[in-house]
C-alpha positions as CSV (number, residue, x, y, z in Angstrom):
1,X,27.6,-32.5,-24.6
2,X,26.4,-35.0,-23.0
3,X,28.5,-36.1,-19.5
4,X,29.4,-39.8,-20.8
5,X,31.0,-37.8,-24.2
6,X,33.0,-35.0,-21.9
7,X,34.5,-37.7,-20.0
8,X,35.3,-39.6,-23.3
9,X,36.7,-36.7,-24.4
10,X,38.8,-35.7,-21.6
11,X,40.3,-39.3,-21.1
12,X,41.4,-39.0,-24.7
13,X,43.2,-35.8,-25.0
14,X,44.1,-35.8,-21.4
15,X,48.2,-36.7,-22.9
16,X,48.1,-33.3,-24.1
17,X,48.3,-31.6,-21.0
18,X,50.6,-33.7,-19.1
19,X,53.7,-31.7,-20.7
20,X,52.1,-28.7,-18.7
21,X,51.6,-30.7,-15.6
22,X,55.1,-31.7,-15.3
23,X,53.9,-35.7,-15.2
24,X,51.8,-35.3,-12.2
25,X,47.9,-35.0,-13.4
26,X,45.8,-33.6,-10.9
27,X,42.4,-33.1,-11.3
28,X,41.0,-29.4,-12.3
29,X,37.9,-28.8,-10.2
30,X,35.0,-27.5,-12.2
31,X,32.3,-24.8,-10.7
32,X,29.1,-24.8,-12.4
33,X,29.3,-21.3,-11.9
34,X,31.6,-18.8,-11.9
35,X,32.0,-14.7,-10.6
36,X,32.5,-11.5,-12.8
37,X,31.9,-8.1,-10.8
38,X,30.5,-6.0,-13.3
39,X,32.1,-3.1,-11.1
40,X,35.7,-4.3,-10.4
41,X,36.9,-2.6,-7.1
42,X,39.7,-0.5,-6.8
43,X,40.7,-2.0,-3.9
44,X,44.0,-4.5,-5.3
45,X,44.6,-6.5,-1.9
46,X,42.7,-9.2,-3.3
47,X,43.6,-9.9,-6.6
48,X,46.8,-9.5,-5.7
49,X,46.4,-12.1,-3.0
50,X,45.1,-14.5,-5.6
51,X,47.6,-13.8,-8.3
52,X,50.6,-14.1,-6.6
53,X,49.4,-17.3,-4.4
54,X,52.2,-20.3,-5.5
55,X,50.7,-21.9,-8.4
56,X,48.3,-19.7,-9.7
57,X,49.7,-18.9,-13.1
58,X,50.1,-23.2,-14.1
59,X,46.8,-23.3,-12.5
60,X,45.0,-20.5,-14.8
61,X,47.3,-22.2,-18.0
62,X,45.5,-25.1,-16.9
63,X,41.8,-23.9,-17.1
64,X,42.8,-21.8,-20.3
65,X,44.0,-25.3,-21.8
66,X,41.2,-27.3,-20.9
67,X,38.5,-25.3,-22.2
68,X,40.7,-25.1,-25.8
69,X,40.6,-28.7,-25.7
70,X,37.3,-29.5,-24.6
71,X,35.5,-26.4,-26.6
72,X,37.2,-27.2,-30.0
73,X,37.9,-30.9,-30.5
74,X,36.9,-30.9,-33.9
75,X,37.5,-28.4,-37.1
76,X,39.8,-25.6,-37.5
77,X,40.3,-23.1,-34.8
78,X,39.5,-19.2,-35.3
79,X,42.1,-17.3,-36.2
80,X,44.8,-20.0,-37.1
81,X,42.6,-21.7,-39.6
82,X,43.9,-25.3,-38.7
83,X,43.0,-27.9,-36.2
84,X,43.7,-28.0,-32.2
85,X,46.7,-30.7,-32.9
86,X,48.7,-28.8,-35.4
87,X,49.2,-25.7,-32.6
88,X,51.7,-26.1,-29.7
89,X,49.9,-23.9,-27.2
90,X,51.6,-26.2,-24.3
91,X,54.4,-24.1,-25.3
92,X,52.1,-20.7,-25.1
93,X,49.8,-20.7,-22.7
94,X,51.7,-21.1,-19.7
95,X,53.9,-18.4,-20.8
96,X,51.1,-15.9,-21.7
97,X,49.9,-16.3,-18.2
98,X,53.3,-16.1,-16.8
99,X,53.3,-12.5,-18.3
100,X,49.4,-11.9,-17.6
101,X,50.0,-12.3,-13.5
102,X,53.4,-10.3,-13.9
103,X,51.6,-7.9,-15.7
104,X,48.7,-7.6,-13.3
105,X,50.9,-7.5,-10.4
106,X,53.0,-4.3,-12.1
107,X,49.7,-2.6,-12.5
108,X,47.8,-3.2,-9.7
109,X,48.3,0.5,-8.9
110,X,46.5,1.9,-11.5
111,X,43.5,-0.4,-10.8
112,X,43.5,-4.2,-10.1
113,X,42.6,-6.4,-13.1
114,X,41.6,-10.2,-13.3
115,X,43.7,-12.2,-15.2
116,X,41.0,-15.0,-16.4
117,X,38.9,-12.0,-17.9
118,X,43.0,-10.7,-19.6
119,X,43.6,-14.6,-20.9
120,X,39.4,-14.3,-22.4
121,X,39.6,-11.3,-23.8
122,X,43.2,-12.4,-25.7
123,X,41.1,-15.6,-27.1
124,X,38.6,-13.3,-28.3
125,X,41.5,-10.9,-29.8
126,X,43.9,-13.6,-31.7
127,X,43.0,-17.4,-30.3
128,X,46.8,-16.3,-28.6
129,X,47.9,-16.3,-32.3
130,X,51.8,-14.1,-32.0
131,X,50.9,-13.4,-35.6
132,X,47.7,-12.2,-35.8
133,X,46.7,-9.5,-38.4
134,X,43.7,-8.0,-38.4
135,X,41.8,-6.2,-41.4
136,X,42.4,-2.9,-39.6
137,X,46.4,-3.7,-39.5
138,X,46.3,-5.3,-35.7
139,X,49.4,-7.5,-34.8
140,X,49.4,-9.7,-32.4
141,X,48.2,-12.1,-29.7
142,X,46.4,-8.8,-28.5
143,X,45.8,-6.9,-31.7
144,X,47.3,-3.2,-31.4
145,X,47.1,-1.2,-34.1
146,X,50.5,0.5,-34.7
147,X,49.4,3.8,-33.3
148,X,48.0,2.6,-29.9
149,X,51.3,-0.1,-29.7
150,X,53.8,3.0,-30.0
151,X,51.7,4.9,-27.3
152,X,52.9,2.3,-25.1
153,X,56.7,2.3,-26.1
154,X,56.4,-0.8,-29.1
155,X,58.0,-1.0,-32.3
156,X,55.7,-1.6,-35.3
157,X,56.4,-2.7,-38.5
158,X,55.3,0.7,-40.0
159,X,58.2,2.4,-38.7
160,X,60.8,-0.7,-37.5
161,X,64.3,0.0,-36.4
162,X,66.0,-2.9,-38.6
163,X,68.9,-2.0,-40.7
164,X,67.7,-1.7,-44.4
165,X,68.1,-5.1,-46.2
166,X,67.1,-6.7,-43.0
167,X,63.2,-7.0,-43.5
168,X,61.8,-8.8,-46.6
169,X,60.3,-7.0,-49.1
170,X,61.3,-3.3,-48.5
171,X,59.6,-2.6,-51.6
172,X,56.2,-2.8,-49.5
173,X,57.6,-0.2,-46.8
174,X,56.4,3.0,-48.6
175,X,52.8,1.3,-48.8
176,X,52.2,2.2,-45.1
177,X,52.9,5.9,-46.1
178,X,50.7,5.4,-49.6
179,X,47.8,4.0,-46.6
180,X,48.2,6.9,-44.3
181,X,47.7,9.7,-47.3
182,X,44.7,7.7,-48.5
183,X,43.2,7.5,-45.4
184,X,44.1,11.3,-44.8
185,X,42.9,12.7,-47.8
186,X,39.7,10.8,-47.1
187,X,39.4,12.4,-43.6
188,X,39.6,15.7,-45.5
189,X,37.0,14.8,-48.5
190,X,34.8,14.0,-45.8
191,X,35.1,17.5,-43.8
192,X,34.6,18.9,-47.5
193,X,31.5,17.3,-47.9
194,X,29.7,16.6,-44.5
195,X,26.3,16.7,-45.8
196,X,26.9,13.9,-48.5
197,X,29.4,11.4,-45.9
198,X,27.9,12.1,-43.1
199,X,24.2,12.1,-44.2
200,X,23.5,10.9,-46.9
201,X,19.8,10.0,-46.3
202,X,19.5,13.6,-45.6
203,X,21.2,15.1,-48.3
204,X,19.2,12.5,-50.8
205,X,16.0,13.4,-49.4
206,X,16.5,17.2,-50.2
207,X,18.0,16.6,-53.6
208,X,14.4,14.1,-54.3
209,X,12.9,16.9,-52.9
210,X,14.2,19.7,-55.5
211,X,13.7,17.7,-58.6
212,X,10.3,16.6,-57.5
213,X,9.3,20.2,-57.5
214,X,11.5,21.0,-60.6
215,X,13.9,23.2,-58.7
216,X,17.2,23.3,-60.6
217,X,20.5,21.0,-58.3
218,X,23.6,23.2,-59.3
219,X,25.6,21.3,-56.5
220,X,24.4,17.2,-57.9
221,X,27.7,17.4,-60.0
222,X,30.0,18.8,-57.2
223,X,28.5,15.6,-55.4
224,X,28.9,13.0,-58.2
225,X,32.5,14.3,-58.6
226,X,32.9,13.7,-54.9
227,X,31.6,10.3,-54.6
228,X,34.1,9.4,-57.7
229,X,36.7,10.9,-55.9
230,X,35.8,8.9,-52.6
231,X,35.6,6.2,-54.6
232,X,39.5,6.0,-56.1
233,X,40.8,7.1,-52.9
234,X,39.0,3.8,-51.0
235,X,40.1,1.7,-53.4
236,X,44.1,3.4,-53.2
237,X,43.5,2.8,-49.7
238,X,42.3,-1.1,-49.6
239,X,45.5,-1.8,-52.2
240,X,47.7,-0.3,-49.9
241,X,46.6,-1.9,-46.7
242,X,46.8,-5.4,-48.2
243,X,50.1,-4.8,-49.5
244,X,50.9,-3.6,-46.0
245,X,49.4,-6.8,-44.5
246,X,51.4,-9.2,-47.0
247,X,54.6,-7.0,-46.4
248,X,54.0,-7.8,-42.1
249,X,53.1,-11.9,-43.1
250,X,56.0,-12.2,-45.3
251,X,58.3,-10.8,-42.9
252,X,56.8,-13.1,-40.2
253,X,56.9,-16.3,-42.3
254,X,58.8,-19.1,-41.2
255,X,59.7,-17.8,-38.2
256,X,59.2,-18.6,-34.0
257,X,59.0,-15.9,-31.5
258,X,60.4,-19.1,-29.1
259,X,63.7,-18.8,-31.5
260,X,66.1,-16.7,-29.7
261,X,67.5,-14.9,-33.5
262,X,64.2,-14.3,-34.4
263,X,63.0,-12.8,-31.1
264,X,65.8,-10.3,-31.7
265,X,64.5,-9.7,-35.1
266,X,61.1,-9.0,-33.3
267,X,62.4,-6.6,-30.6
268,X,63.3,-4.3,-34.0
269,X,60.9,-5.0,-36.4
270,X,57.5,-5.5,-34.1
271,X,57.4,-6.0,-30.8
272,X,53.7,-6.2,-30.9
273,X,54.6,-9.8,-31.4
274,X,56.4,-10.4,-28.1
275,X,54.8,-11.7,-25.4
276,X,56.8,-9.3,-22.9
277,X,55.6,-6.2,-24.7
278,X,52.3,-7.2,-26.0
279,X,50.4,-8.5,-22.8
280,X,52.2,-5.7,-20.3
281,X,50.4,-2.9,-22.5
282,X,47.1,-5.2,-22.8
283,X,46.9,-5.2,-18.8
284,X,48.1,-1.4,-18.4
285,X,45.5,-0.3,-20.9
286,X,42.5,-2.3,-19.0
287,X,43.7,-0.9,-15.9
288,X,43.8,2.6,-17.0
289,X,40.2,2.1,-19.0
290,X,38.8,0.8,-15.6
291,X,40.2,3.4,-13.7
292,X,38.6,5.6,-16.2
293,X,35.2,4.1,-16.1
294,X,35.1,3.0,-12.4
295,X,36.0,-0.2,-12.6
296,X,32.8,-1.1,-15.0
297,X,34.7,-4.0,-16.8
298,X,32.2,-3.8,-19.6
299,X,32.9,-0.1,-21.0
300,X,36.5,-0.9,-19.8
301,X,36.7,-3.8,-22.2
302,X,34.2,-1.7,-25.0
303,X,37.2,0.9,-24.9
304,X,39.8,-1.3,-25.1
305,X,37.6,-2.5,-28.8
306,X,36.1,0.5,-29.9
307,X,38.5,3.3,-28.2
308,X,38.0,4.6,-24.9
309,X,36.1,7.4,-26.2
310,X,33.3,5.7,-27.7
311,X,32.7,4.7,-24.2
312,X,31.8,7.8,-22.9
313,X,28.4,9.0,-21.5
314,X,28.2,12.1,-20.9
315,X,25.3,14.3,-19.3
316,X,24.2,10.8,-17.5
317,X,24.0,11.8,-14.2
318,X,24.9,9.0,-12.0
319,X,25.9,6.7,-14.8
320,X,28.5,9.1,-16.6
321,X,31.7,7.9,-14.2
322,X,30.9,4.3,-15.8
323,X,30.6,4.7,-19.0
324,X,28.5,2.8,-21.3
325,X,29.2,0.2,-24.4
326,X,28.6,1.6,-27.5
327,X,25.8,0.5,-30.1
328,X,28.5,-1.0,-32.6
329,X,27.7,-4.7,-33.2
330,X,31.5,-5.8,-33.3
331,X,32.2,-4.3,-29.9
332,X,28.5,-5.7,-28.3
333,X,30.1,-9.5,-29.9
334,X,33.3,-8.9,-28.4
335,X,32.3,-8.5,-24.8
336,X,29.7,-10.9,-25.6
337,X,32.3,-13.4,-26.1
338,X,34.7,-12.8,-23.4
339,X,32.2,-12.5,-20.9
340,X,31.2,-16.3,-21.8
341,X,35.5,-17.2,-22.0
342,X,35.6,-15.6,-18.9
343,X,32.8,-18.2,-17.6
344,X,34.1,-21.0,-19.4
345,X,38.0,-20.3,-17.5
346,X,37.1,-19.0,-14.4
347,X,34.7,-22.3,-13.4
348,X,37.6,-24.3,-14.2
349,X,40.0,-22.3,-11.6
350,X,37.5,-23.6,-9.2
């Protein structure tokens, strides 16, 4: 974009912000450039010196809000799937980084964290969407899935705490079950078979093999039967996560975490929702990941995508304590595209 167009631009959404500036505009300075430390140190004097400076929470809403504007003035927006003037994120943003700084601050301990790389790494999650659901079941503006959530104290959907009639269509609750013995008895058809799931290039090479030299295959029907079997259990499992899905998007239909009734609904039903709970656990987990991988914010953030374990690198020598990012090409896109949010609100902090 061209400078004559950003300033265009700027002058003409500039009355969106002033709800967040309290009616006095002031300027936010833009750095061409702007500093990650692929190694994040230990060491939390300084972050906490920046993050608890007066200010710094409406100033980091600030950059988060301007690059929003300025990076999609046009279209629909990931995630929400309509445009930039149907979504109230005055209303969000400030409050997501409200709980991002309180949330660094109560974990500084564990290891420091920086909040602009927390606020790029939500966008890349959920676009700060409270509702979020992801294919694989993740809720939220920072996408747990129900097992990680209840690791750090959250109530999910799966197993909620509201009294029976409360939730909407309780005849979807038993689907999570249906899920879990699908994706189970999967697990197990697998260990059954390792050869045919595991490699099947393998497996398929030997089998060409035998019938090119006219060698009877006793085991080709054990492995039909077994593909057949995989087969109905994938597609038991697919119907019973989307009914799972619509049973979580009916239930938060029509309603506002910023309603006080249907916050309380939330705190029973899935706090993975709820700014409080959601963003604490993001922070604690990136602290404990970079603890875990020396501060390298890269496999930190790989973990927090692909599970910490994925991160691993073992017999590295002097690389092992790091970690690594796996070869998986959603997890190399996701650091990939907070590392560029991360730019594009951190040079706006100035």
């Amino acid at each position: 974009m061209n400078p004559h167009r950003r300033t265009l631009l700027k002058a003409a959404l500039a009355p969106l912000l002033l709800p967040l500036l309290g009616g006095e505009a002031r300027a936010t300075a833009v750095s061409e450039v702007s500093e990650i430390r692929v190694i994040q140190t230990k060491d939390p004097a300084r972050t906490l010196e920046r993050v608890s400076a007066p200010g710094y929470a409406h100033a980091l809403a600030q950059s988060v809000l301007a690059f929003i504007i300025e990076g999609y003035p046009k279209g629909n927006l990931p995630v929400w799937k309509k445009p930039l003037a149907e979504v109230d994120f005055n209303a969000r943003i400030p409050l997501i980084c409200e709980h991002v700084v309180r949330g660094v601050i109560r974990h500084a301990a564990i290891h420091p964290v920086d909040p602009c790389w927390i606020m790029g790494q939500m966008m890349a999650e959920s676009f700060f969407y409270e509702f979020a659901v992801s294919s694989a079941l993740a809720v939220g503006p920072c996408q747990f899935i129900s097992a990680t959530a209840r690791g750090y104290g959250m109530v999910c959907a799966d197993a909620h705490g509201q009294p029976a009639g409360f939730a909407r269509r309780p005849d979807l609750e038993t689907e999570f079950e249906k899920m879990a013995d699908h994706r189970e008895r999967m697990r197990s058809l697998r260990r059954e078979q390792p050869d045919l799931f595991n490699n099947p290039a393998k497996l398929l090479r030997t089998l060409l093999n035998a019938q090119t030299a006219g060698k009877a295959i006793p085991s080709a029907g054990t492995y039909a039967l077994a593909l057949d079997r995989m087969d109905l259990l994938q597609s038991g499992y697919a119907m019973a996560r989307d009914n799972c899905r619509l049973y979580m998007e009916e239930n938060f239909r029509g309603r506002s975490i910023f309603n006080p009734q249907d916050a309380a609904f939330f705190e029973k039903f899935d706090q993975r929702v709820l700014y409080p709970h959601c963003i604490d656990a993001m922070v604690r987990m990136m602290a404990e990941n970079l603890r875990s991988r020396s501060g390298n914010i890269l496999a930190a953030t790989a973990g927090y995508n692909a599970g910490l374990g994925n991160t691993d690198y073992a017999k590295a020598g002097i690389y092992e304590p790091y970690g690594r990012i796996p070869n998986f090409a959603e997890t190399v896109d996701y650091v990939s595209k907070i590392l560029v949010n991360h730019h594009e609100i951190a040079r706006r902090m100035g």
